[in-house]
C-alpha positions as CSV (number, residue, x, y, z in Angstrom):
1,X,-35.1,59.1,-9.4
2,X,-38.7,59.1,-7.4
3,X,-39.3,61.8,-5.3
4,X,-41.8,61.7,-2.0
5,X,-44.3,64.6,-2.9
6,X,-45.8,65.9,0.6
7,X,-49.2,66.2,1.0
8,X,-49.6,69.1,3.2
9,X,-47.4,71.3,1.1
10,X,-46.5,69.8,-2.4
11,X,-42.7,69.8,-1.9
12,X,-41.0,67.2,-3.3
13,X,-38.7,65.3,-1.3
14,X,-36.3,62.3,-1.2
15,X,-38.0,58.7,-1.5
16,X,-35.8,58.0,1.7
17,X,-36.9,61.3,3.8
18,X,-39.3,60.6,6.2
19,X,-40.4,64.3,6.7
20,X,-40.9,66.7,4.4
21,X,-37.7,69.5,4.2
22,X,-39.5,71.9,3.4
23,X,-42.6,72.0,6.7
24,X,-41.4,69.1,8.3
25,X,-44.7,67.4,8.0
26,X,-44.0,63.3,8.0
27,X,-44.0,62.0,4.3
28,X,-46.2,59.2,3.6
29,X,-44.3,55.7,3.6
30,X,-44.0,54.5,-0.1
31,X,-44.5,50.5,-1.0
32,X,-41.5,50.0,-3.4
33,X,-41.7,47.1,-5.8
34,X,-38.7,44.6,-5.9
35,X,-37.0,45.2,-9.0
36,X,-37.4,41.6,-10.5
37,X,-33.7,39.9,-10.5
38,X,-33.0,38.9,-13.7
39,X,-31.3,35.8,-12.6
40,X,-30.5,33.2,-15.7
41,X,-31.9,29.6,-14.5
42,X,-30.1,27.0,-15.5
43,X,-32.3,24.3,-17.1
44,X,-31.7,20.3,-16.8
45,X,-30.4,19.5,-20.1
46,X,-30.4,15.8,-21.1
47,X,-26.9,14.1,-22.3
48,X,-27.5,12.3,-25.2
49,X,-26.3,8.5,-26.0
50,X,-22.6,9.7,-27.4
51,X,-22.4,11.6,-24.4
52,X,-22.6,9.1,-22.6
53,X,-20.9,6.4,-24.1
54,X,-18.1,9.4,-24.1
55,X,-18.1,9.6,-20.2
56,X,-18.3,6.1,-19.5
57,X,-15.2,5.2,-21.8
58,X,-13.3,8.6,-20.3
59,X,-14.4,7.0,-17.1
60,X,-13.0,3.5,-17.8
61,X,-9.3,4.9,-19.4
62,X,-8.6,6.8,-16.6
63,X,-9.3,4.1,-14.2
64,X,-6.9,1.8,-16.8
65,X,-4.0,4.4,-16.3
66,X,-4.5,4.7,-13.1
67,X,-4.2,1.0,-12.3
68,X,-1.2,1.1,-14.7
69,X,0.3,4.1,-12.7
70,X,0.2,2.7,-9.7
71,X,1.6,-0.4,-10.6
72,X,4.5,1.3,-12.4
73,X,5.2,3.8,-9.6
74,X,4.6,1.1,-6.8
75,X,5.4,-2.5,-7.9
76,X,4.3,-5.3,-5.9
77,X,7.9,-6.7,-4.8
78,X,9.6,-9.8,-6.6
79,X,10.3,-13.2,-4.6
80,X,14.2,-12.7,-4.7
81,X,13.6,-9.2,-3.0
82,X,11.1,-10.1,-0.5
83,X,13.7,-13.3,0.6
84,X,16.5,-10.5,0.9
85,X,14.8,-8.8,3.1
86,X,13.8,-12.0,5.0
87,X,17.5,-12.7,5.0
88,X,18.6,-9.3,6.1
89,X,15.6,-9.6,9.1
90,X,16.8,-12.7,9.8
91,X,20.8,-12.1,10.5
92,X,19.3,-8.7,12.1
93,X,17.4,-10.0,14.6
94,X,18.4,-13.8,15.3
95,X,22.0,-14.8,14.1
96,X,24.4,-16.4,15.0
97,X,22.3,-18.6,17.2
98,X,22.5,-21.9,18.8
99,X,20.1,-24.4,18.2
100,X,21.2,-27.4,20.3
101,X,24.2,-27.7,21.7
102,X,25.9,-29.0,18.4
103,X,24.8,-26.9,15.7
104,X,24.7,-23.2,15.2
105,X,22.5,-21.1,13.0
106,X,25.2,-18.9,11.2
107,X,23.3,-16.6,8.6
108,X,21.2,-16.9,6.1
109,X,21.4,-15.4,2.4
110,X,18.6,-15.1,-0.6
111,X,20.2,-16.7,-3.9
112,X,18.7,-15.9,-7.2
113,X,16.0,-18.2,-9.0
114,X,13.9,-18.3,-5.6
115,X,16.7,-19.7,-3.2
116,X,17.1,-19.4,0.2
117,X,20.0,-20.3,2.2
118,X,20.9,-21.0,5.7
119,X,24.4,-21.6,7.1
120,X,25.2,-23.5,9.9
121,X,28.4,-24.6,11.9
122,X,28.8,-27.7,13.9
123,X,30.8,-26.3,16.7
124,X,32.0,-29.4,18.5
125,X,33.1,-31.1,15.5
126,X,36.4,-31.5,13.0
127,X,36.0,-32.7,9.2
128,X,36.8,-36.3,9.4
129,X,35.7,-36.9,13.2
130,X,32.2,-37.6,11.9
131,X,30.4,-39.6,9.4
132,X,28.7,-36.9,6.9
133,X,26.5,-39.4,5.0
134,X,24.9,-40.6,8.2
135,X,24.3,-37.2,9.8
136,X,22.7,-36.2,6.8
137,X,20.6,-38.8,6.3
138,X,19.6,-38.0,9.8
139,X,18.7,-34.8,9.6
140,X,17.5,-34.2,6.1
141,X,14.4,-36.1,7.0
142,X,13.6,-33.7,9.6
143,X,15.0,-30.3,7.7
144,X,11.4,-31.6,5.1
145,X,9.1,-32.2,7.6
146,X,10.1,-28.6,9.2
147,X,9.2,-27.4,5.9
148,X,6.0,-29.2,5.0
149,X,4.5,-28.4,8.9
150,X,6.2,-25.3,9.9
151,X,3.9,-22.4,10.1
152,X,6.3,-20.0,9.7
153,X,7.4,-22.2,6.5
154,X,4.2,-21.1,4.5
155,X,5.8,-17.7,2.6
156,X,8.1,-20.2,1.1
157,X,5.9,-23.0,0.6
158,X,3.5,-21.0,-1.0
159,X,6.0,-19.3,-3.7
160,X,7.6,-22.5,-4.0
161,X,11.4,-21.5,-3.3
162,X,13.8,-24.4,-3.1
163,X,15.9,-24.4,0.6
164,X,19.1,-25.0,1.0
165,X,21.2,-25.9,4.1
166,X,25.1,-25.7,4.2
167,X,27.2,-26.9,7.2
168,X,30.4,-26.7,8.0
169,X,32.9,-28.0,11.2
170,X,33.8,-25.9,13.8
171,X,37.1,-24.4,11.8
172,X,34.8,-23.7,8.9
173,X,35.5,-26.4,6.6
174,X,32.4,-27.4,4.4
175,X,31.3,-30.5,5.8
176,X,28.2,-31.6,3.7
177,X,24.7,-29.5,2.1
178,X,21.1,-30.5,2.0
179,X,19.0,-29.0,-0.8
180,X,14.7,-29.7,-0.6
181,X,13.5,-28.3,-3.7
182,X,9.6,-27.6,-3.6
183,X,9.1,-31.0,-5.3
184,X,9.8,-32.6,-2.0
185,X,7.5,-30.7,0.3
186,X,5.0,-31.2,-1.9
């Protein structure tokens, strides 16, 4: 360790005293030198071509799996499920409900192969008291147009599901059904 030597009487003291211990005379201040820090320094090194082509195609697998994770973990839903779930919203919020003063919308139901059904009840009318044929010719017209121009008709125009519409008489006899396949809204 350095000492402080004093000048008036040669003692030698601590680097940190600022008087001397022995005669009290005040030490001379000493310059110290910073110790260089011997701190490593990194140097840019250059990745070479394999390197690179290594972390690009590392790079492009894991954004394959992770594509193929989340589509595994979080499928986009089928057709069949999202009309169940239209169905279920459907009979939820709006069912049974009149829509003139004949004909009542029951329910409806999702059916497999991209089918969607509505239920209806003509509630001021027997089986037999009416002509079927002509009623449906009347109203079949009317069921495709709704289909063709409704706005809330695109989801199923769009993923091509075939609609079908079942009534029945007021005791709940089957009276006739109208099925528009997507051929015919078109």
């Amino acid at each position: 360790m350095e000492k402080n030597k004093c000048a008036n009487c040669e003692t030698d003291n601590f680097v940190t005293s600022k008087y001397c211990s022995n005669c009290g005379y005040e030490l001379p201040k000493l310059q110290f030198e910073d110790a260089p820090q011997n701190i490593p320094v990194k140097s840019k090194r250059k990745l070479t071509n394999s390197q690179m082509i290594g972390i690009i195609v590392g790079m492009a697998v894991a954004a394959i799996v992770s594509t193929g994770v989340q589509k595994w973990l979080f499928p986009k839903p089928t057709i069949d499920k999202v009309l169940v779930e239209l169905a279920s919203k459907l009979n939820k919020e709006m069912c049974p409900m009149m829509l003139d003063m004949d004909t009542r919308a029951d329910n409806a139901m999702a059916l497999p192969n991209k089918t969607f059904l509505y239920n209806y009840t003509l509630v001021n009318f027997e089986n037999g008291m009416i002509d079927t044929t002509e009623i449906k010719k009347i109203i079949e017209p009317n069921i495709i147009n709704g289909i063709k121009t409704n706005p809330n008709m695109e989801y199923f125009r769009d993923n091509k599901v075939t609609m079908r519409y079942y009534y029945k008489d007021k005791n709940g006899n089957y009276l006739f059904s109208i099925i528009v396949t997507p051929e015919q809204y078109k």
